[in-house]
PDB file of N, CA, C and O in Angstrom:
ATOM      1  N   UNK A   1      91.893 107.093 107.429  1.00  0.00           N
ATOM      2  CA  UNK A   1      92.363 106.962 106.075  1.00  0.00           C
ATOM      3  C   UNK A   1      93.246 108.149 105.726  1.00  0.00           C
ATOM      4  O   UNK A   1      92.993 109.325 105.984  1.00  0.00           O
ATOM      5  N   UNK A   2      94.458 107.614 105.020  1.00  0.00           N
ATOM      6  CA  UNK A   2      95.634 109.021 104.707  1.00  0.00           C
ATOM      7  C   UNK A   2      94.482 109.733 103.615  1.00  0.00           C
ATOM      8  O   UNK A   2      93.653 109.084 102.977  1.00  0.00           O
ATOM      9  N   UNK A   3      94.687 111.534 103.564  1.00  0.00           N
ATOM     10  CA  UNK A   3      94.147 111.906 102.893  1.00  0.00           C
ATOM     11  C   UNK A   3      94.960 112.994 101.967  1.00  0.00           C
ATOM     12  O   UNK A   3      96.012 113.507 102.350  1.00  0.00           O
ATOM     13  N   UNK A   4      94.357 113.277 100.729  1.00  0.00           N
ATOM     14  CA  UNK A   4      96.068 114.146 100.509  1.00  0.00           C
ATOM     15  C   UNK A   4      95.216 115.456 100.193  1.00  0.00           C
ATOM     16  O   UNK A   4      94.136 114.866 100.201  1.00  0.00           O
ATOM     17  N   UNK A   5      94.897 116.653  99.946  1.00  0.00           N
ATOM     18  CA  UNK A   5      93.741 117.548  99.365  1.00  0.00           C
ATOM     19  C   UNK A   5      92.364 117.401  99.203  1.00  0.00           C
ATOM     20  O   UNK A   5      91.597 117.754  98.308  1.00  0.00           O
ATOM     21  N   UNK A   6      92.126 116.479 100.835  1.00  0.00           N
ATOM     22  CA  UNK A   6      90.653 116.242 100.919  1.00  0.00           C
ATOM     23  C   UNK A   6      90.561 114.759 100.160  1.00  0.00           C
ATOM     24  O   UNK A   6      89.439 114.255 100.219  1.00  0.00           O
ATOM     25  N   UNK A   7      91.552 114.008  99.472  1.00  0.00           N
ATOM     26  CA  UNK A   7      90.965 113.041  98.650  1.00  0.00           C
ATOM     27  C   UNK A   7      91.479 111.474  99.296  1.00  0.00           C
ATOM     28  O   UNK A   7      92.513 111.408  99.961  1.00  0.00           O
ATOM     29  N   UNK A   8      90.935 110.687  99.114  1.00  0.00           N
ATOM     30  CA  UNK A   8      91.507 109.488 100.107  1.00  0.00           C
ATOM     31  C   UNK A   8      92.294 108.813  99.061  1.00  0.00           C
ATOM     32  O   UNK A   8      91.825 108.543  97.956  1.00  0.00           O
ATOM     33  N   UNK A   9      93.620 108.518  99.464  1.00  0.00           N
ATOM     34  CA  UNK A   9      94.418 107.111  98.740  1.00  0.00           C
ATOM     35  C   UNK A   9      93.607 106.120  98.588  1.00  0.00           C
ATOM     36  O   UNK A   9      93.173 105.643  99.636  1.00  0.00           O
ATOM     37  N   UNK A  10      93.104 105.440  97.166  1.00  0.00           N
ATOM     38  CA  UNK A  10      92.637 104.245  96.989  1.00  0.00           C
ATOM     39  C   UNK A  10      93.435 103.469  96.191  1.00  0.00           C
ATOM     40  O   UNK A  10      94.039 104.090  95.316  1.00  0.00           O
ATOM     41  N   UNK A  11      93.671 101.834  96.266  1.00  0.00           N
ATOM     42  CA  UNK A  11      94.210 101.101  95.402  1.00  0.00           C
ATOM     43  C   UNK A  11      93.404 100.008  94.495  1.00  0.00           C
ATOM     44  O   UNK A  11      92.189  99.969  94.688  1.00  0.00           O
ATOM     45  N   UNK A  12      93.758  99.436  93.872  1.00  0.00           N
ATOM     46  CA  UNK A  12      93.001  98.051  93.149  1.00  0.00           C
ATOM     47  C   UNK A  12      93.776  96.688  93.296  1.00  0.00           C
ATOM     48  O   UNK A  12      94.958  96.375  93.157  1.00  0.00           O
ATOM     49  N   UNK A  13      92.617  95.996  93.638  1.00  0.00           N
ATOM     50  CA  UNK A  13      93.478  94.901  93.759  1.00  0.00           C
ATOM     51  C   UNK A  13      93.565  94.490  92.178  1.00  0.00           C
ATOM     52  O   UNK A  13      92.644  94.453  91.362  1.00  0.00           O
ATOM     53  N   UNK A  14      94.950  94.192  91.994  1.00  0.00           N
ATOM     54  CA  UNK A  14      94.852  93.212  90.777  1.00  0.00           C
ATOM     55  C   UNK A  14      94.293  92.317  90.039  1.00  0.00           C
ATOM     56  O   UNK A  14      94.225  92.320  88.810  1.00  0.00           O
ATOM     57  N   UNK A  15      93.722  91.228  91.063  1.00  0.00           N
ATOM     58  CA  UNK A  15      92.758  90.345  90.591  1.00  0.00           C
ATOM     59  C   UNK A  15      91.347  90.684  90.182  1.00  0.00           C
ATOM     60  O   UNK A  15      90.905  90.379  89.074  1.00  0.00           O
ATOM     61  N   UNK A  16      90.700  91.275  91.035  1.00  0.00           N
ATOM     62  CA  UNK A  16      89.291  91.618  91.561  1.00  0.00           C
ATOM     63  C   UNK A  16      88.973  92.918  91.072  1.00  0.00           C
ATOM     64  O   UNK A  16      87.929  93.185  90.476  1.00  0.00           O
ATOM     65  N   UNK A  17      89.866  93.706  91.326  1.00  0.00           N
ATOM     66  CA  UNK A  17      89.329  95.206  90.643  1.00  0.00           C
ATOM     67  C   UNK A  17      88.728  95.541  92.181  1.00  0.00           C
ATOM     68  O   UNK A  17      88.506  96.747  92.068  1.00  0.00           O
ATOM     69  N   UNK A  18      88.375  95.213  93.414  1.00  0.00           N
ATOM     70  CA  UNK A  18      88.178  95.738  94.554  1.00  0.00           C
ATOM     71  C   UNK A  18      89.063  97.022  94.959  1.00  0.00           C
ATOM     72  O   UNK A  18      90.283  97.164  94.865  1.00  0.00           O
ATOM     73  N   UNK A  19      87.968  98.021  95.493  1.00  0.00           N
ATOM     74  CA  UNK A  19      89.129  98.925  95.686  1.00  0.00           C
ATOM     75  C   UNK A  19      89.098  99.067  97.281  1.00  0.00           C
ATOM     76  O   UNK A  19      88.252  98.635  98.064  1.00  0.00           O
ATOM     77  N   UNK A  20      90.161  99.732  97.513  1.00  0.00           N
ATOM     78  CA  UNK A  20      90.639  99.698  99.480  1.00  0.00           C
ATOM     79  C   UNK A  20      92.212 100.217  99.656  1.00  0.00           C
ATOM     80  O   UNK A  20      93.063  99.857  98.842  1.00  0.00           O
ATOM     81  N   UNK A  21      92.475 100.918 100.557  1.00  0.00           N
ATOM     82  CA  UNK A  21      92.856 101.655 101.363  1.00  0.00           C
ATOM     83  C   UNK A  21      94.204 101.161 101.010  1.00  0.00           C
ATOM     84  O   UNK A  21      95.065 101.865 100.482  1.00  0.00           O
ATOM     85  N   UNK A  22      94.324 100.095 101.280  1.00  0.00           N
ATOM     86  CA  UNK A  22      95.725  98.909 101.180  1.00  0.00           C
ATOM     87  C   UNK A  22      95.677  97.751 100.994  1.00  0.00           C
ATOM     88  O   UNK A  22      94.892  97.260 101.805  1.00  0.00           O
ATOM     89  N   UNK A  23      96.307  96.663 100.036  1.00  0.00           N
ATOM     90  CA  UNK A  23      96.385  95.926  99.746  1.00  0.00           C
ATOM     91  C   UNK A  23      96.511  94.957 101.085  1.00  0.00           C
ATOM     92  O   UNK A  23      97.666  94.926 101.510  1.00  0.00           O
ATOM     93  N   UNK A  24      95.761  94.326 101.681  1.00  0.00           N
ATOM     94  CA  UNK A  24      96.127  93.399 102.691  1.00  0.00           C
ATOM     95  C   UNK A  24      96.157  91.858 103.028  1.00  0.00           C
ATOM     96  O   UNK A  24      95.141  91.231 102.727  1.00  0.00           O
ATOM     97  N   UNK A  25      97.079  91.251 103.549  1.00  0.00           N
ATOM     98  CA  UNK A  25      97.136  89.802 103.553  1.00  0.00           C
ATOM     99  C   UNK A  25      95.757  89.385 103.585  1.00  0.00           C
ATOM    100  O   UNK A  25      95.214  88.737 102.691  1.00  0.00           O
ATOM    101  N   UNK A  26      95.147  89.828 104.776  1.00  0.00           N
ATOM    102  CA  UNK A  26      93.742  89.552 105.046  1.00  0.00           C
ATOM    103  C   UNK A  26      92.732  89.528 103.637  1.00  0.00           C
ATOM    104  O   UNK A  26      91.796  88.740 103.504  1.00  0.00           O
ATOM    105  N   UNK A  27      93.095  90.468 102.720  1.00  0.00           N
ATOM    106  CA  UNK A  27      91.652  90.667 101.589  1.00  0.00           C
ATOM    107  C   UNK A  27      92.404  89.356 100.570  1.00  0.00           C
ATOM    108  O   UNK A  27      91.650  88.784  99.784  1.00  0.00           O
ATOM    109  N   UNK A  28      93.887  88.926 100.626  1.00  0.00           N
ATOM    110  CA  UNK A  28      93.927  88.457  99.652  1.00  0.00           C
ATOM    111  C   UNK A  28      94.001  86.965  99.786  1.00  0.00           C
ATOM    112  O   UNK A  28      93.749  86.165  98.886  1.00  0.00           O
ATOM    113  N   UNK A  29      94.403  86.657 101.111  1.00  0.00           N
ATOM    114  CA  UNK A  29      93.637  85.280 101.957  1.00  0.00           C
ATOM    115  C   UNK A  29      92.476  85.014 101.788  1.00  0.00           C
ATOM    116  O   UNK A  29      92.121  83.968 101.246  1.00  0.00           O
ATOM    117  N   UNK A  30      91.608  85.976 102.251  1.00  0.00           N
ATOM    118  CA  UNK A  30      90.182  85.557 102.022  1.00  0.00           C
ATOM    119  C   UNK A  30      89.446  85.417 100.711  1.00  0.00           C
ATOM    120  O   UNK A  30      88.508  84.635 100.557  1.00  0.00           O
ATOM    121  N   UNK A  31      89.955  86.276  99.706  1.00  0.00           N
ATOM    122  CA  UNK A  31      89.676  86.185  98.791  1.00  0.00           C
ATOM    123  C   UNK A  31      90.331  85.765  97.355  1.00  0.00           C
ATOM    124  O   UNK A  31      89.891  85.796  96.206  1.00  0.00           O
ATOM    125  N   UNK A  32      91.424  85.407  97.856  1.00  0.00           N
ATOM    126  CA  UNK A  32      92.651  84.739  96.783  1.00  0.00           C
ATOM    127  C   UNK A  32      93.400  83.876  97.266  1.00  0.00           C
ATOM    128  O   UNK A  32      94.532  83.662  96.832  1.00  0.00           O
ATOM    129  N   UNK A  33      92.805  83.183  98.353  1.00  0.00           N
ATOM    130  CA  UNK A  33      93.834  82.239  99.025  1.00  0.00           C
ATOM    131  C   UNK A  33      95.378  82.036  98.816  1.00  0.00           C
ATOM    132  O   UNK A  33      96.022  80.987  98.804  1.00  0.00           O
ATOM    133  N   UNK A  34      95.755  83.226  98.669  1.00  0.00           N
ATOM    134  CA  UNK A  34      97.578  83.362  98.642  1.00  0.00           C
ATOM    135  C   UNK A  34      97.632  84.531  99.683  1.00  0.00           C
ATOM    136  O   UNK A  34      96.853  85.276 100.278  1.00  0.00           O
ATOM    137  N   UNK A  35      99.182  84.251  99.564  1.00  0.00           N
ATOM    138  CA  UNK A  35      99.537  85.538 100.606  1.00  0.00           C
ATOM    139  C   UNK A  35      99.616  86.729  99.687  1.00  0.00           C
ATOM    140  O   UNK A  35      99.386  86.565  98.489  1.00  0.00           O
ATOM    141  N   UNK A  36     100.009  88.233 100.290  1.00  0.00           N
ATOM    142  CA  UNK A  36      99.903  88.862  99.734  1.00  0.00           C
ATOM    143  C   UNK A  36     101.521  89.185  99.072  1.00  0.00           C
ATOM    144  O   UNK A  36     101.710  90.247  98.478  1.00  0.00           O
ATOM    145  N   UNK A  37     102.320  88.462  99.190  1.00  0.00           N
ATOM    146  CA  UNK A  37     103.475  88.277  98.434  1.00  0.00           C
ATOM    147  C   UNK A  37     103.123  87.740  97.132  1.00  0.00           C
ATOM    148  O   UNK A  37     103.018  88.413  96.106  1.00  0.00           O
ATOM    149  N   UNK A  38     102.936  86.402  97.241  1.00  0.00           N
ATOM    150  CA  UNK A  38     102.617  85.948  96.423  1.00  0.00           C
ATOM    151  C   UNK A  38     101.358  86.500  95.383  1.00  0.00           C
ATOM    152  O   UNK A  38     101.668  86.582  94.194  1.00  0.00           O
ATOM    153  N   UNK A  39     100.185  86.820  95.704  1.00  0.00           N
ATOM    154  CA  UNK A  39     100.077  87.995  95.004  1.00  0.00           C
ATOM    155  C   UNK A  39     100.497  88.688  94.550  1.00  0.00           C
ATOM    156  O   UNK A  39     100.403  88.387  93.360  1.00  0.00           O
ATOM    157  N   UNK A  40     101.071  89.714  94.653  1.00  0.00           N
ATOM    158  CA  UNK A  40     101.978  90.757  93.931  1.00  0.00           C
ATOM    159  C   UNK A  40     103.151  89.855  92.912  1.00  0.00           C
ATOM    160  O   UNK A  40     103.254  90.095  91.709  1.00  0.00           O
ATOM    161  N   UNK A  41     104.062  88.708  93.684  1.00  0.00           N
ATOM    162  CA  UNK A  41     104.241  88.074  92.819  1.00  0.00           C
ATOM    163  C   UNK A  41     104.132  87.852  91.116  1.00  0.00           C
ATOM    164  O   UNK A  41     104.714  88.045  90.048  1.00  0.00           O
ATOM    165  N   UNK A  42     102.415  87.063  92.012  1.00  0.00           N
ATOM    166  CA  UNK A  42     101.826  86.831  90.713  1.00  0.00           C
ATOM    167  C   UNK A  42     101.394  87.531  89.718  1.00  0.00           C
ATOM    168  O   UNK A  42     101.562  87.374  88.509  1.00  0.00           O
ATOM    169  N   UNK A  43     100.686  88.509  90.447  1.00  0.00           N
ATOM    170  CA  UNK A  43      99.682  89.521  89.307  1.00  0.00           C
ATOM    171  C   UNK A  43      99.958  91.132  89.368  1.00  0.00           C
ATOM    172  O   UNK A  43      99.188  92.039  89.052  1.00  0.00           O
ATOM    173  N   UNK A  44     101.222  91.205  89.846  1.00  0.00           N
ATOM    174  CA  UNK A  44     101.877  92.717  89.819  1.00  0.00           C
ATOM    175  C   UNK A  44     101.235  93.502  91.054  1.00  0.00           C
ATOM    176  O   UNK A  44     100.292  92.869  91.529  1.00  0.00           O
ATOM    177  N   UNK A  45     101.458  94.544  91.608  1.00  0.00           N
ATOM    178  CA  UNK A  45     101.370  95.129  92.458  1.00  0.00           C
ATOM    179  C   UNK A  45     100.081  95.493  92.282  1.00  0.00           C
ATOM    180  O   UNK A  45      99.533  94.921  91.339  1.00  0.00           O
ATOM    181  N   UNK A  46      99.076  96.665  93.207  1.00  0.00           N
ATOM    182  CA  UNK A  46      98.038  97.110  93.130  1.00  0.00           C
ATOM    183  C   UNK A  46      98.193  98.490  92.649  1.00  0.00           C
ATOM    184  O   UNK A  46      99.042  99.325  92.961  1.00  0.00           O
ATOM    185  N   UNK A  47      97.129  98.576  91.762  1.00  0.00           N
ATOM    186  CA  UNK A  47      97.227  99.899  90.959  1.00  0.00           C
ATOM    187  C   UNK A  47      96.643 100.744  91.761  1.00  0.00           C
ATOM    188  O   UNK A  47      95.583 100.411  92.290  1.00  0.00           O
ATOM    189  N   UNK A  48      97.294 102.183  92.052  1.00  0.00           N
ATOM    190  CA  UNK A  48      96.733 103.624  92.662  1.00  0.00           C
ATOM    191  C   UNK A  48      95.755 103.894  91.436  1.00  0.00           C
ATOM    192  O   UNK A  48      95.749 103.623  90.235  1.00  0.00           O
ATOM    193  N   UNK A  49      94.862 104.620  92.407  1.00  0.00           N
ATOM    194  CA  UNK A  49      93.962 104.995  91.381  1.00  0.00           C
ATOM    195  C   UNK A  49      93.230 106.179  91.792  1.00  0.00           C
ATOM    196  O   UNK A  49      92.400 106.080  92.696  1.00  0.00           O
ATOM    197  N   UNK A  50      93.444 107.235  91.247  1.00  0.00           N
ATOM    198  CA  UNK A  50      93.153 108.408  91.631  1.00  0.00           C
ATOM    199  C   UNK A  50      92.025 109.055  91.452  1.00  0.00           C
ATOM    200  O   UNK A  50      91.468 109.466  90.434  1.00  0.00           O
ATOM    201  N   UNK A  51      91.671 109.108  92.931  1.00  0.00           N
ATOM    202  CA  UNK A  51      89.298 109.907  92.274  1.00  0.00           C
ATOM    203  C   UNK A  51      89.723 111.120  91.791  1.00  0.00           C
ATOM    204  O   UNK A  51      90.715 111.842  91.887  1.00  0.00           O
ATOM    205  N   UNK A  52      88.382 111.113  91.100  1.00  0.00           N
ATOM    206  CA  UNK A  52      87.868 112.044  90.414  1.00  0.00           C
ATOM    207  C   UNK A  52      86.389 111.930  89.982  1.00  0.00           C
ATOM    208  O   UNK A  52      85.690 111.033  89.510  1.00  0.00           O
ATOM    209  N   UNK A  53      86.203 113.261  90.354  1.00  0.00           N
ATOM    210  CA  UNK A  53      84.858 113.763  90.409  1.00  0.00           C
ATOM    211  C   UNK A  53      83.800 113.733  88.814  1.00  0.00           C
ATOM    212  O   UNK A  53      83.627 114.882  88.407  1.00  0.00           O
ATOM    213  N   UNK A  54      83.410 113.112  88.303  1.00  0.00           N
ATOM    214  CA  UNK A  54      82.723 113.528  87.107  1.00  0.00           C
ATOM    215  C   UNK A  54      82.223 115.109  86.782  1.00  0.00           C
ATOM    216  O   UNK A  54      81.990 115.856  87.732  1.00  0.00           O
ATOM    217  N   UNK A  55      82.097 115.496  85.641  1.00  0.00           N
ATOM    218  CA  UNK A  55      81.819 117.096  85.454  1.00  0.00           C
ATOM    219  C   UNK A  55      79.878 116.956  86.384  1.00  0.00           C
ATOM    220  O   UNK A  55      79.487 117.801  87.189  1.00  0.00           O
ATOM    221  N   UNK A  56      79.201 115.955  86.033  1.00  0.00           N
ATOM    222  CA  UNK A  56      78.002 115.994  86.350  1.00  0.00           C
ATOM    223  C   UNK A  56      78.105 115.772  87.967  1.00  0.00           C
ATOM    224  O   UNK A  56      77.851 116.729  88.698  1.00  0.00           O
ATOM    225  N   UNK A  57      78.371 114.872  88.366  1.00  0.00           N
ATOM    226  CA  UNK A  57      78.490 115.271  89.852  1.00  0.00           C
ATOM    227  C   UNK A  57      79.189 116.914  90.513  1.00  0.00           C
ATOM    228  O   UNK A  57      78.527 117.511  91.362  1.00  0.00           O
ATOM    229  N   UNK A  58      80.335 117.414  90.096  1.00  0.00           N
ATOM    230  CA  UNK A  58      80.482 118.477  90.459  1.00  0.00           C
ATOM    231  C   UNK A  58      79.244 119.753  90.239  1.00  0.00           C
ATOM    232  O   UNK A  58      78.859 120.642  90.998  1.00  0.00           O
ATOM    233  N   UNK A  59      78.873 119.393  88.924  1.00  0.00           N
ATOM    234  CA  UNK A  59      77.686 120.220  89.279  1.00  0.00           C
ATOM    235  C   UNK A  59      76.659 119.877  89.809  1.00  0.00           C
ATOM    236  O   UNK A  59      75.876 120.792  90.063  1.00  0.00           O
ATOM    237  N   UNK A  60      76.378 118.915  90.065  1.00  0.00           N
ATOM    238  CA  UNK A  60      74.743 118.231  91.033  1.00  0.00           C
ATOM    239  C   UNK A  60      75.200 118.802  92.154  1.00  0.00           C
ATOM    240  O   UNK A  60      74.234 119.132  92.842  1.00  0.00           O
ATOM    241  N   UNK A  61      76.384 119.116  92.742  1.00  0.00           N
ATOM    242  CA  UNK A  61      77.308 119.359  93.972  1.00  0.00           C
ATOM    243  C   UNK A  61      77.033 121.160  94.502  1.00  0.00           C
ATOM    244  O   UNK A  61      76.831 121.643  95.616  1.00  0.00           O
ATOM    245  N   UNK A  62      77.116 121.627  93.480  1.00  0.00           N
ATOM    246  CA  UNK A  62      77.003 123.569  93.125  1.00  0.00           C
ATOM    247  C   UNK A  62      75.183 123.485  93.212  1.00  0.00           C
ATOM    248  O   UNK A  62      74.451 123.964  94.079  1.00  0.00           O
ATOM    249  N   UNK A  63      74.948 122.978  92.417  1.00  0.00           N
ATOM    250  CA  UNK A  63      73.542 123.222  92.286  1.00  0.00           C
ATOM    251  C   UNK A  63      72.716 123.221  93.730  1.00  0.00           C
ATOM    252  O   UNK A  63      71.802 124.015  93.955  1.00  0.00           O
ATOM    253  N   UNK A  64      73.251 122.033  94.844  1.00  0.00           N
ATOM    254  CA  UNK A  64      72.443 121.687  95.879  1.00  0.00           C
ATOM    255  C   UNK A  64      73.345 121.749  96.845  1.00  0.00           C
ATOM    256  O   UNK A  64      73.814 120.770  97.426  1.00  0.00           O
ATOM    257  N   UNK A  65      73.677 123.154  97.093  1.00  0.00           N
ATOM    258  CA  UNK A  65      74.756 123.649  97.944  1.00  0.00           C
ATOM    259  C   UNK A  65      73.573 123.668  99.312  1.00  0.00           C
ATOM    260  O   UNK A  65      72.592 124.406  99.213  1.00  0.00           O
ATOM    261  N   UNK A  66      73.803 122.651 100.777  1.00  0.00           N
ATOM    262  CA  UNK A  66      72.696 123.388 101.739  1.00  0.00           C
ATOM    263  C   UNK A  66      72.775 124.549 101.964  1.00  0.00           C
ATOM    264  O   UNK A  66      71.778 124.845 102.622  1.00  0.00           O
ATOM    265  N   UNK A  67      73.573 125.665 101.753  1.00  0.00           N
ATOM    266  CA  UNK A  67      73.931 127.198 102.125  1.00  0.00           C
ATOM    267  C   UNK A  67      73.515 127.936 101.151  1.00  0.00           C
ATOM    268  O   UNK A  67      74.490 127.957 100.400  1.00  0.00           O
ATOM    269  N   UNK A  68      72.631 128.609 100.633  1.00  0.00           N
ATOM    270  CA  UNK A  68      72.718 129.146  99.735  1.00  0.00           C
ATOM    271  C   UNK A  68      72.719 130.809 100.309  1.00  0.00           C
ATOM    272  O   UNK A  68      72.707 131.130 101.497  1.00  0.00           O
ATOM    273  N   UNK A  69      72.740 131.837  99.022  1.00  0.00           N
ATOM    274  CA  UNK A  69      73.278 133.030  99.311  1.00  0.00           C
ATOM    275  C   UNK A  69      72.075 133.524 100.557  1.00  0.00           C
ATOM    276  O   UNK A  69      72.356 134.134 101.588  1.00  0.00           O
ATOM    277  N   UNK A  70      70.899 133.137 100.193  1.00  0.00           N
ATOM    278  CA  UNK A  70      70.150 134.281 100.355  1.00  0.00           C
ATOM    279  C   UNK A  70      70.060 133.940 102.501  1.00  0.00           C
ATOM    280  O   UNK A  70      70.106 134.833 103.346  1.00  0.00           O
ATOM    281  N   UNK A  71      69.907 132.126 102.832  1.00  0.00           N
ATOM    282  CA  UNK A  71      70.015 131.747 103.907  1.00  0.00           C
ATOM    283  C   UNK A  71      71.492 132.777 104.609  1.00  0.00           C
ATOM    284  O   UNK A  71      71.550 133.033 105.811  1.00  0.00           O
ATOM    285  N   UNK A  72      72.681 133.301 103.503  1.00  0.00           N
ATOM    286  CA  UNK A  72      73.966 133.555 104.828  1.00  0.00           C
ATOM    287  C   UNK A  72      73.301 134.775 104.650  1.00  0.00           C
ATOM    288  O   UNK A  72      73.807 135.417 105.570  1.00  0.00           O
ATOM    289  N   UNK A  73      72.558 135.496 104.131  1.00  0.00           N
ATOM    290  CA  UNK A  73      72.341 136.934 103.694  1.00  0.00           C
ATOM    291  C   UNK A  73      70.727 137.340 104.980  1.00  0.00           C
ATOM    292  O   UNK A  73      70.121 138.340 105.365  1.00  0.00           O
ATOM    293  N   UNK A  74      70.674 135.846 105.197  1.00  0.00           N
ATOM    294  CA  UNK A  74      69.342 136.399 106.619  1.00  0.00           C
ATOM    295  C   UNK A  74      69.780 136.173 107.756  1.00  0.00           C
ATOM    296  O   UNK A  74      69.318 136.676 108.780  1.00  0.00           O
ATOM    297  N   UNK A  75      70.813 135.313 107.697  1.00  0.00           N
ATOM    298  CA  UNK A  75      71.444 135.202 109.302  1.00  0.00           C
ATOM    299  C   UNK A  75      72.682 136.656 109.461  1.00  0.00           C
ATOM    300  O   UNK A  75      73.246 137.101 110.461  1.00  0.00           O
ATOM    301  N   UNK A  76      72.735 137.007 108.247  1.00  0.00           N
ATOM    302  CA  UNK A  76      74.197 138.064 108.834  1.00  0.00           C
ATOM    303  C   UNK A  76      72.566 138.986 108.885  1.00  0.00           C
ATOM    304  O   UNK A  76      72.461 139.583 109.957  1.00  0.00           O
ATOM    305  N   UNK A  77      71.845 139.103 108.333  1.00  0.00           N
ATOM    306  CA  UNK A  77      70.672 140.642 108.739  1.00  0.00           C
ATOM    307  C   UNK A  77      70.288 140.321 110.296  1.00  0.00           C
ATOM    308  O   UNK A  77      70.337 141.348 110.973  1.00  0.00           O
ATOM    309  N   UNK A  78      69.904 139.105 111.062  1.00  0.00           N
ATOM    310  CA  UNK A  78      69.528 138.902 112.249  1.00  0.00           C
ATOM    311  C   UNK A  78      70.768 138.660 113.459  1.00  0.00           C
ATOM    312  O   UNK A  78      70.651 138.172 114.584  1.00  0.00           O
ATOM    313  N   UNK A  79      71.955 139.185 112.779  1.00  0.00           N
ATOM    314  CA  UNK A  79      72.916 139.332 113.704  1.00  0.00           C
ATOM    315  C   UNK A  79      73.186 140.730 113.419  1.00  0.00           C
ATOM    316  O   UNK A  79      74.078 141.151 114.155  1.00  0.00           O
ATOM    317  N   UNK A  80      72.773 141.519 112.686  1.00  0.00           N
ATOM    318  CA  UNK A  80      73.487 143.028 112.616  1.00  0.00           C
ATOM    319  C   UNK A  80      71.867 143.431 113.521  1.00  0.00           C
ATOM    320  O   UNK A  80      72.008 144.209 114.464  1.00  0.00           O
ATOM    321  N   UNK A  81      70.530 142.962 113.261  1.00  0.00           N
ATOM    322  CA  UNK A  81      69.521 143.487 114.292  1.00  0.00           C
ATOM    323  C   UNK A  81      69.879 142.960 115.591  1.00  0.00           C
ATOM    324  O   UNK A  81      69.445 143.656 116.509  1.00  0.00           O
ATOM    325  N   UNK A  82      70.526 141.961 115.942  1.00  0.00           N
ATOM    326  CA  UNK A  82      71.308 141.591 117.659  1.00  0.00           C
ATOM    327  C   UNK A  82      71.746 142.868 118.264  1.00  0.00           C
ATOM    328  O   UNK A  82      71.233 143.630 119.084  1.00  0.00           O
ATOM    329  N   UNK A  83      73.005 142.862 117.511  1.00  0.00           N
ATOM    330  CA  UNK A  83      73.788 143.742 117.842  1.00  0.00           C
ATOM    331  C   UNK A  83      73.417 145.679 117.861  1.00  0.00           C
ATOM    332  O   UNK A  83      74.066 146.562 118.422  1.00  0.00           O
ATOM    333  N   UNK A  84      72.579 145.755 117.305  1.00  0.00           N
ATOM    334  CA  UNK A  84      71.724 146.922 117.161  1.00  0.00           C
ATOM    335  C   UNK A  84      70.945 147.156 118.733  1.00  0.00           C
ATOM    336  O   UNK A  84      70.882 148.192 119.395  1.00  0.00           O
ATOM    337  N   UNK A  85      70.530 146.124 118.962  1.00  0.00           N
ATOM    338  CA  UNK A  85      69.464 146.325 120.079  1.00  0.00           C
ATOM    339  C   UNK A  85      70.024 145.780 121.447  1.00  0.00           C
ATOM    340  O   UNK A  85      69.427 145.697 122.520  1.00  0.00           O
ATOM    341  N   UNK A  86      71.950 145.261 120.993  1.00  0.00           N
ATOM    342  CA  UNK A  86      72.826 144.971 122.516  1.00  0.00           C
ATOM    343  C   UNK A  86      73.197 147.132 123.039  1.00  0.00           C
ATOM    344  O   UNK A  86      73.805 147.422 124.069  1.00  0.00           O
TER     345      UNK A  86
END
């Protein structure tokens, strides 16, 4: 999947509100029995739609970091006692 700053290109289909990567003959055959010309055609192109993170997820995100300070703060102490006793 193209990615641009970590974030993936998503689109909408027009009809459905499905979202995906690219608009394809295949999703709109199977699920709109037209081509995907005719689609666009009909119901305008597929809208980009750009993620974004909610404020509450970014922090559920900070909060439950697996790294926290004190875990990098015991592995750098048991690599400075390594190197002490190389």
């Amino acid at each position: 999947m193209p990615t641009s700053k970590g974030w993936v290109s998503v689109f909408q289909c027009p009809i459905c509100g499905e979202l995906m990567e690219a608009l394809t003959n295949n999703h709109c055959q199977s699920r709109h029995q037209m081509s995907r010309n005719d689609l666009i055609g009909r119901f305008g192109v597929p809208k980009y739609v750009t993620p974004a993170m909610k404020r509450e997820i970014q922090q559920w995100i900070r909060s439950s970091q697996v790294i926290t300070r004190m875990d990098f703060e015991v592995a750098q102490g048991a690599v400075r006692n390594q190197i002490k006793r190389s």
